[in-house]
C-alpha positions in Angstrom: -17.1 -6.2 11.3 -15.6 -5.6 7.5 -12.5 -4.7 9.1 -10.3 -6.5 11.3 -6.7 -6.5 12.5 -4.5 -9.9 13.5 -1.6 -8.3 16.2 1.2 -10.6 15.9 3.7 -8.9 18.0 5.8 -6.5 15.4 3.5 -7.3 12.5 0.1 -6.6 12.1 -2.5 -7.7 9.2 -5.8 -5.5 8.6 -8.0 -7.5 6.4 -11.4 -6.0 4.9 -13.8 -9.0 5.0 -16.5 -8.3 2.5 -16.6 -11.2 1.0 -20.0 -11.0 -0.2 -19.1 -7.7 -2.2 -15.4 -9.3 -3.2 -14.7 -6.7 -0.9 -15.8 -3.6 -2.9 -15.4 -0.5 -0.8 -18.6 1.3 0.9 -18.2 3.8 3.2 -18.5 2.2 6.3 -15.3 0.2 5.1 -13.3 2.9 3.9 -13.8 4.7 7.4 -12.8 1.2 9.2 -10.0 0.9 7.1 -8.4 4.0 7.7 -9.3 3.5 11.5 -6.7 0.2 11.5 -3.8 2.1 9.8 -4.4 5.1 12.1 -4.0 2.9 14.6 -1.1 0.8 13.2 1.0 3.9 13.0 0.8 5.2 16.2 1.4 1.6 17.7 4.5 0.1 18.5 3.9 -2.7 15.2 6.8 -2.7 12.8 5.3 -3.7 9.5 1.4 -4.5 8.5 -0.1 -6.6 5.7 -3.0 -5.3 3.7 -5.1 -8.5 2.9 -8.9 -8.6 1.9 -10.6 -12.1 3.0 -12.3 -14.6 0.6 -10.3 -14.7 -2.5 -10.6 -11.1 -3.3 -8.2 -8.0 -2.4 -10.8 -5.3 -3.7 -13.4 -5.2 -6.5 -13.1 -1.4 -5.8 -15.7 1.1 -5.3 -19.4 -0.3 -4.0 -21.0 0.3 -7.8 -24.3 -0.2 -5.7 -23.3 2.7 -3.5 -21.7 4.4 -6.2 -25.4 4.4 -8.4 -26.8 6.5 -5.6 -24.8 9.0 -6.4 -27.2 10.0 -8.7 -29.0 12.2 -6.8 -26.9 15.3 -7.0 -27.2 16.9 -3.4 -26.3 13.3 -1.9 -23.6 13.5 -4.5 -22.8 17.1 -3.4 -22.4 16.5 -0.1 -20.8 13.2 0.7 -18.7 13.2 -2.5 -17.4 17.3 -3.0 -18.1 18.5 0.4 -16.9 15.1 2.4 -13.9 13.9 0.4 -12.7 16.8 -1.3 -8.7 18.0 -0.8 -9.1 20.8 2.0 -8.2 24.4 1.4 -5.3 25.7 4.0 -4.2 23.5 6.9 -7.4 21.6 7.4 -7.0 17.7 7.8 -7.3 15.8 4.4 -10.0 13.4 4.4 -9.7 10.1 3.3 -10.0 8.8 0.1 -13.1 7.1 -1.5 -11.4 4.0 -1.2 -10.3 4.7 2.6 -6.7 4.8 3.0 -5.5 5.7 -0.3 -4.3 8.9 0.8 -2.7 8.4 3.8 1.0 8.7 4.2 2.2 6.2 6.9 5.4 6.4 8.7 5.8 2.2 8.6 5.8 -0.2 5.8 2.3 -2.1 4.1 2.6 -5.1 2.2 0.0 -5.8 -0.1 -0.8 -9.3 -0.3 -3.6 -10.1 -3.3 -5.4 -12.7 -4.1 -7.5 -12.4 -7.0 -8.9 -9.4 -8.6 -7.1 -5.3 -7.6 -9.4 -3.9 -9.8 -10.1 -0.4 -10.3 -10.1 1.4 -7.1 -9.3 -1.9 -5.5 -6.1 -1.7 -8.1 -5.5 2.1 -6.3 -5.1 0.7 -2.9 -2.6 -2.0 -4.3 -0.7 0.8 -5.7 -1.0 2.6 -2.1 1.1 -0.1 -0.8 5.0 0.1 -0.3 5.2 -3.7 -1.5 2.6 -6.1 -3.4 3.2 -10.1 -3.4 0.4 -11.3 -5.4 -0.9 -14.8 -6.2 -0.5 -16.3 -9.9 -4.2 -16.0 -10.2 -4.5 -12.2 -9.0 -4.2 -9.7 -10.9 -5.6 -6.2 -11.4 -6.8 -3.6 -13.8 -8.8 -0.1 -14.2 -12.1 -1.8 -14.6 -13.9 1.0 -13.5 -13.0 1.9 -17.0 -16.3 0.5 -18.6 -18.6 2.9 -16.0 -17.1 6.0 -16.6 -15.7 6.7 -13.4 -11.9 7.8 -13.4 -9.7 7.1 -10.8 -9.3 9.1 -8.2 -7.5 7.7 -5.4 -4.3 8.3 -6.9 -3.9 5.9 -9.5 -3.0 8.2 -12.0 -0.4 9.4 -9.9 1.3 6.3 -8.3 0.7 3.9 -11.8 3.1 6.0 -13.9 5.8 5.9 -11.1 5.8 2.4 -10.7 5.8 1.4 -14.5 6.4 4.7 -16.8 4.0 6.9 -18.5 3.5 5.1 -22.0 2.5 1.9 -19.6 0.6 3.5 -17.2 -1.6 5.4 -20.1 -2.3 1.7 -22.0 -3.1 0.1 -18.8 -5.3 3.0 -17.7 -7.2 3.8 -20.7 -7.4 0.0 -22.5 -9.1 -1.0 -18.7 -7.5 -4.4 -19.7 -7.2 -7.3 -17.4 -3.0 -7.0 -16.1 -2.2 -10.7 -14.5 0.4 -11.5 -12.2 3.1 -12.4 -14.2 3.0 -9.2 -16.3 3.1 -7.1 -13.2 6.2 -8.9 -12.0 7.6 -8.3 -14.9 6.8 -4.4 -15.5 7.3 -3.4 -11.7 3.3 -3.2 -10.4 4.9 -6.2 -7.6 7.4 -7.3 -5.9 6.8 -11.5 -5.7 4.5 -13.8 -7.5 3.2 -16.9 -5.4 1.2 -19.7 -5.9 -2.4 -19.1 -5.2 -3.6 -19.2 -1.7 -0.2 -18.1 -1.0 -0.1 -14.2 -1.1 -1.1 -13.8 2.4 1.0 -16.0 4.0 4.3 -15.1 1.8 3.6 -11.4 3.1 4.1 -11.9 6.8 7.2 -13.8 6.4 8.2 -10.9 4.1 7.4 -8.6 6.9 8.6 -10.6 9.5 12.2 -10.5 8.0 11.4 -6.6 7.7 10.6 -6.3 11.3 13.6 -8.2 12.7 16.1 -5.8 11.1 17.0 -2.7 13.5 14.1 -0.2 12.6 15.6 3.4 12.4 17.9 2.3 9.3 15.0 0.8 7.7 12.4 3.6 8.1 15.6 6.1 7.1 16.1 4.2 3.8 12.0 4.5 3.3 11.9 7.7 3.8 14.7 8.5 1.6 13.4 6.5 -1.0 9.9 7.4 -0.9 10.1 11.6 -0.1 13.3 12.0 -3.0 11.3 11.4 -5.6 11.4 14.2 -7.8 14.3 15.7 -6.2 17.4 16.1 -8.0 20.2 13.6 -7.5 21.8 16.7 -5.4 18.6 17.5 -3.5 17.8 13.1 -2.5 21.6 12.8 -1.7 21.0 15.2 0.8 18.0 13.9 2.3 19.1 10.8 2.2 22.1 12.0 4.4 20.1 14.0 6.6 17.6 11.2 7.5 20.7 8.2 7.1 22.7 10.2 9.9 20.2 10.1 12.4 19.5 6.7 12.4 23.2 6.0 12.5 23.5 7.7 15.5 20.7 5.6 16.3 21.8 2.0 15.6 24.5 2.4 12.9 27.5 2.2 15.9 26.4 -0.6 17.8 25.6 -2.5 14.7 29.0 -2.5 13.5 30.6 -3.1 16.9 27.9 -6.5 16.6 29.7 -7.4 13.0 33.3 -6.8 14.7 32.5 -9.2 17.2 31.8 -11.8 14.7 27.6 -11.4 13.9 26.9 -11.2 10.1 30.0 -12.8 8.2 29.6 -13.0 4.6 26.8 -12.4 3.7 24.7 -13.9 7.0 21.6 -12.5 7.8 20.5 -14.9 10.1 22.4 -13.9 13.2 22.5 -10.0 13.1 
């Protein structure tokens, strides 16, 4: 199987193991891959960790399955008629790269070793959070085929890291290491290598432990008000912060009263 899923209780970790392909994306991947989110988000699993076996997070598109595009009614049919954005209230399809355009209800951590590049870069991007190894790093390599990106990398770059940024990195196709996505906003943590996996699941244990309507209110918020005005978020951000109060937000502050969480201390919440 290129996909699989470790269920720890609250957190779950879909890797793709192609290893062979440094887990480039064919098809048969893609589909498997949106398969495990699918699944993630209608089970009862708190947080997931995106991880691709073998050193690699994703080469990005299968170049060798990509070449056969060539012939234009293949090209016609799996490419425009398969994956292309439906008209009306048809379901989307997924994206080239599987999951890129799916819009999940629960937190993904990207954890990347090695090289994000090109459409493997997109998925990366897909995630809410990216801890990536020293040695990882990732780039629009696709750049040197002539093949754009197209699993929203042109949309979700600029957000992260600004316009002016996200044109240099997209149109140079240079290599962008770890340390320089730290420092522009493309991730969240730097570890050492061999580390990226490991450093996610404690991050989304510590995620998962925290009473889940807040933290899926303060998602949503952050994630569906961009774009708004500061008027229009405010008022999302109420709408969806009041509910999960109702929720949770009494009963955790009759927990603090009682002498849980005292300056500052998350460990006993």
């Amino acid at each position: 199987m290129t996909v699989e899923i470790e269920r720890d209780g609250d957190v779950w970790t879909v890797i793709h193991n192609r290893p062979e392909a440094r887990n480039a994306m064919d098809p048969d991947s893609a589909d498997a891959l949106v398969a495990a989110f699918e699944e993630f988000d209608r089970s009862n699993a708190k947080v997931a960790v995106f991880y691709g076996e073998g050193g690699a997070f994703c080469a990005g598109w299968d170049l060798k399955y990509a070449a056969t595009l060539a012939d234009t009614e293949k090209f016609q049919k799996e490419i425009i008629e398969g994956l292309a954005f439906p008209v009306g209230s048809a379901p989307t399809p997924r994206g080239p790269l599987g999951p890129s355009r799916m819009e999940l209800s629960k937190p993904v951590i990207g954890a990347i070793e090695g090289p994000a590049v090109a459409g493997g870069m997109e998925l990366a991007l897909w995630c809410d959070i990216r801890v990536m190894a020293e040695t990882a790093y990732l780039g629009v390599y696709c750049r040197r085929w002539g093949i754009p990106l197209v699993d929203g990398g042109t949309v979700r770059l600029p957000r992260l890291v600004g316009q002016g940024k996200a044109l240099e990195i997209a149109l140079t196709g240079r290599k962008v290491p770890a340390e320089e996505c730290y420092r522009i906003g493309l991730c969240e943590r730097v570890v050492a290598p061999g580390q990226a996996k490991d450093a996610a699941l404690e991050m989304a244990a510590e995620i998962a432990r925290f009473p889940q309507a807040a933290v899926l209110a303060d998602r949503r918020s952050i994630i569906e008000s961009r774009g708004m005005t500061v008027r229009e978020g405010m008022k999302l951000e109420w709408a969806n912060g009041i509910d999960a109060h109702r929720k949770e937000g009494a009963a955790g502050a009759g927990r603090f009263r009682d002498g849980a969480g005292r300056h500052g201390d998350f460990s006993r919440i």
